[in-house]
C-alpha positions as CSV (number, residue, x, y, z in Angstrom):
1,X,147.9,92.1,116.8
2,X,145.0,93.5,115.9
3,X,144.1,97.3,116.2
4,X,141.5,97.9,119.3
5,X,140.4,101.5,119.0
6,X,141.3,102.4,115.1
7,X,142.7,100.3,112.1
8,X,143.3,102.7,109.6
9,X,142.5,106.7,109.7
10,X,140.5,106.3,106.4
11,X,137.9,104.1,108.4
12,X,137.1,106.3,111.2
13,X,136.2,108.9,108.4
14,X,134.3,106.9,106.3
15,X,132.3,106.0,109.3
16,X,131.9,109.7,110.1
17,X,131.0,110.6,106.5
18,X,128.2,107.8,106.1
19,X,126.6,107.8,109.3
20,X,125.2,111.8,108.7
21,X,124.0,110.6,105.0
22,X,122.6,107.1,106.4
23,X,120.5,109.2,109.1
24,X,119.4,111.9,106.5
25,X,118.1,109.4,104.1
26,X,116.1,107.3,106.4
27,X,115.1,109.9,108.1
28,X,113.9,111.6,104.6
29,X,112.5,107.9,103.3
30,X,110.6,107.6,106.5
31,X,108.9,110.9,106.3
32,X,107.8,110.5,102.3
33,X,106.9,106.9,103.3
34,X,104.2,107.8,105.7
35,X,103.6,107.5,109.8
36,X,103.1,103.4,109.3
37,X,106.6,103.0,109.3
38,X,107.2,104.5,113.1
39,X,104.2,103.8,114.7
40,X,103.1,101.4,117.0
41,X,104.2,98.0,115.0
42,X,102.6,94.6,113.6
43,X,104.8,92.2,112.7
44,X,105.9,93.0,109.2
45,X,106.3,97.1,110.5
46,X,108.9,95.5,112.9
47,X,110.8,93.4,110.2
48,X,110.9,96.2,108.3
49,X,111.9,98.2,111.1
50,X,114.6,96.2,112.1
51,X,115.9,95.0,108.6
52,X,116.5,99.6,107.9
53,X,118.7,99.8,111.1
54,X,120.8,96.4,109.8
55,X,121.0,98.0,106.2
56,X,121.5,101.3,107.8
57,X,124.7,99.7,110.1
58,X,126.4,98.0,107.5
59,X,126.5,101.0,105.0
60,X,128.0,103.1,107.9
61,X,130.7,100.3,109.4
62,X,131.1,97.9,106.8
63,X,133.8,98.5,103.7
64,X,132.2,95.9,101.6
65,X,128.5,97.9,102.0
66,X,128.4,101.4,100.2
67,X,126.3,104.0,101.6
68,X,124.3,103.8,98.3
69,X,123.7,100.2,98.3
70,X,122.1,100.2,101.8
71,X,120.1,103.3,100.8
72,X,118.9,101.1,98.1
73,X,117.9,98.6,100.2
74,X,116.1,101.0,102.5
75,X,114.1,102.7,100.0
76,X,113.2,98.6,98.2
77,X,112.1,98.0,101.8
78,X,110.5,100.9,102.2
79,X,108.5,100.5,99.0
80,X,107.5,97.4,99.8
81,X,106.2,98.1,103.2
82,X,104.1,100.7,101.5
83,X,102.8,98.1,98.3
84,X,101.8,95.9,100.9
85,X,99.9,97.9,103.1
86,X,98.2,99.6,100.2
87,X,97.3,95.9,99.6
88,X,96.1,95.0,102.7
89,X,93.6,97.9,102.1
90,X,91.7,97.0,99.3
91,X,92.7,92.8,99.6
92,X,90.5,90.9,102.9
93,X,93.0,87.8,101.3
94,X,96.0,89.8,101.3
95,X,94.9,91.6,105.1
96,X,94.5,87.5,106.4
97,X,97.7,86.7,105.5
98,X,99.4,89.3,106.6
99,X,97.9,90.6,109.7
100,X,96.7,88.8,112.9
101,X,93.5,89.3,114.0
102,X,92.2,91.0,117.1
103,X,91.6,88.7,120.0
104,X,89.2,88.9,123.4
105,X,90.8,87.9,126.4
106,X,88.5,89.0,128.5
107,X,84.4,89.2,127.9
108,X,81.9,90.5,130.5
109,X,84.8,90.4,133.6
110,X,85.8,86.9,132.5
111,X,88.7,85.5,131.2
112,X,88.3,83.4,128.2
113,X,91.6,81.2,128.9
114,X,91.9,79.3,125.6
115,X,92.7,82.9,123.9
116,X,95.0,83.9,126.5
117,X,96.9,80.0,126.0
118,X,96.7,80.8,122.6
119,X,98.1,84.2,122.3
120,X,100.9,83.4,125.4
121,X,99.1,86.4,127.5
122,X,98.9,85.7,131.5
123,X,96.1,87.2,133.6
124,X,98.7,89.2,135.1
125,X,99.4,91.2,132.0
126,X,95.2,91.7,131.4
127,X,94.9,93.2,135.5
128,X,98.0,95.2,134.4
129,X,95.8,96.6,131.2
130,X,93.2,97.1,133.3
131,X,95.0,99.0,135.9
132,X,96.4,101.4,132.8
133,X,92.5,102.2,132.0
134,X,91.6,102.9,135.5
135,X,89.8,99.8,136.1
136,X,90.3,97.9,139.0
137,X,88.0,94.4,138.6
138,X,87.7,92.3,135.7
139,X,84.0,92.6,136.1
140,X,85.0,96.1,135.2
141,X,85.3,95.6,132.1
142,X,83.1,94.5,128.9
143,X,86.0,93.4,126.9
144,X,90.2,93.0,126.7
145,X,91.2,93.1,123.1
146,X,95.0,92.1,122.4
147,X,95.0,94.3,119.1
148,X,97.2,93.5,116.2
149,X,100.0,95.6,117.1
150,X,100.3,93.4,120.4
151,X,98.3,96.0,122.4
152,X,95.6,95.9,124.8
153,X,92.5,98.1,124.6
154,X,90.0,97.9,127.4
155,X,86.5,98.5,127.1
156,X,84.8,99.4,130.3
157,X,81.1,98.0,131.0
158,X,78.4,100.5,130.2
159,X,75.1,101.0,132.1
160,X,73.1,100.8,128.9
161,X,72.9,97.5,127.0
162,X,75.5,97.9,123.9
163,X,73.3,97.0,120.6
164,X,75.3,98.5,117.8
165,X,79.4,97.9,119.1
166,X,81.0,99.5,115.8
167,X,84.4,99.3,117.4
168,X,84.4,95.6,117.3
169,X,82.8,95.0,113.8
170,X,85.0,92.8,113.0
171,X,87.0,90.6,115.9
172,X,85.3,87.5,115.9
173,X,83.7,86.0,119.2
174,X,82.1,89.1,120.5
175,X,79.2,87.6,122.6
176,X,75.9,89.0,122.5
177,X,76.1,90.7,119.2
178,X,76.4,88.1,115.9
179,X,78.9,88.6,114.2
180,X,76.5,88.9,110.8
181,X,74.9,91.5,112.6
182,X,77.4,93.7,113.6
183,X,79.2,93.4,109.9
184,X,76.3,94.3,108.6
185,X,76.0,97.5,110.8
186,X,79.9,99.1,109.5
């Protein structure tokens, strides 16, 4: 039969033994690799994210994993997380092929229903973003911008006629400011 709670004394302590070095070292890695690795995620972030706690969970459980080989694997991760985003920064290539692109799902209180298709967002979940920026119409609002970290940011309707919108430079389909124009602005 095999054992339920504990196969062999030795086990139970090297899982006691690696998990305290498996924390320590990521939580070291994390700090020296920046804030980009814990905040709000895009999709490679998360990969990355969820790749550490697999590499993390089999140096501290599995015998066939040693605690330096998943270290190793945390800090090649890690590294490359960084290489990448330092070449999404100075690459517009690189930035397209990684990163999605802001989208507006809603313009001037209404709802532009392709994007919303496209990006599998109902209305439901734009009233709910609303609601979180104290809005209460759609017509309250200029724009909905699903960010790339799968965010929403609202931007309330101003008084004033927006000519220069530097905050949306660059999501394309921004009514009532060309896009030329507004690039040309940053």
């Amino acid at each position: 039969m095999d054992p339920v709670l504990l196969d062999q004394e030795s086990d139970l302590l090297r899982v006691i033994l690696s998990a305290p070095i498996m924390y320590l070292t990521i939580v070291l890695l994390i700090r020296i690799s920046g804030k980009r690795s814990t905040s709000q995620m895009n999709n490679f972030d998360w990969i990355v994210t969820v790749a550490i706690g697999s590499l993390a969970a089999s140096g501290i459980v599995l015998k066939g994993v040693t605690v330096l080989e998943s270290i190793g694997g945390i800090a090649t991760l890690l590294l490359l997380q960084w290489t990448l985003t330092k070449s999404i920064l100075h690459s517009r290539f690189v930035s397209r092929l990684v990163k999605a692109e802001p989208v507006i799902l809603l313009q001037n209180g209404e709802f532009r229903d392709k994007a919303m298709l496209t990006e599998r967002v109902t209305k439901r979940e734009v009233m709910s973003a609303l609601r979180e920026n104290g809005l209460v119409d759609p017509d309250d609002a200029q724009w909905v911008i699903l960010e790339t970290d799968a965010s929403m940011s609202v931007i309330p309707r101003v008084s004033k006629k927006v000519s220069r919108a530097r905050a949306v430079d660059f999501i394309d389909g921004i009514e009532g400011i060309p896009q030329a124009e507004r690039a040309s602005t940053s």
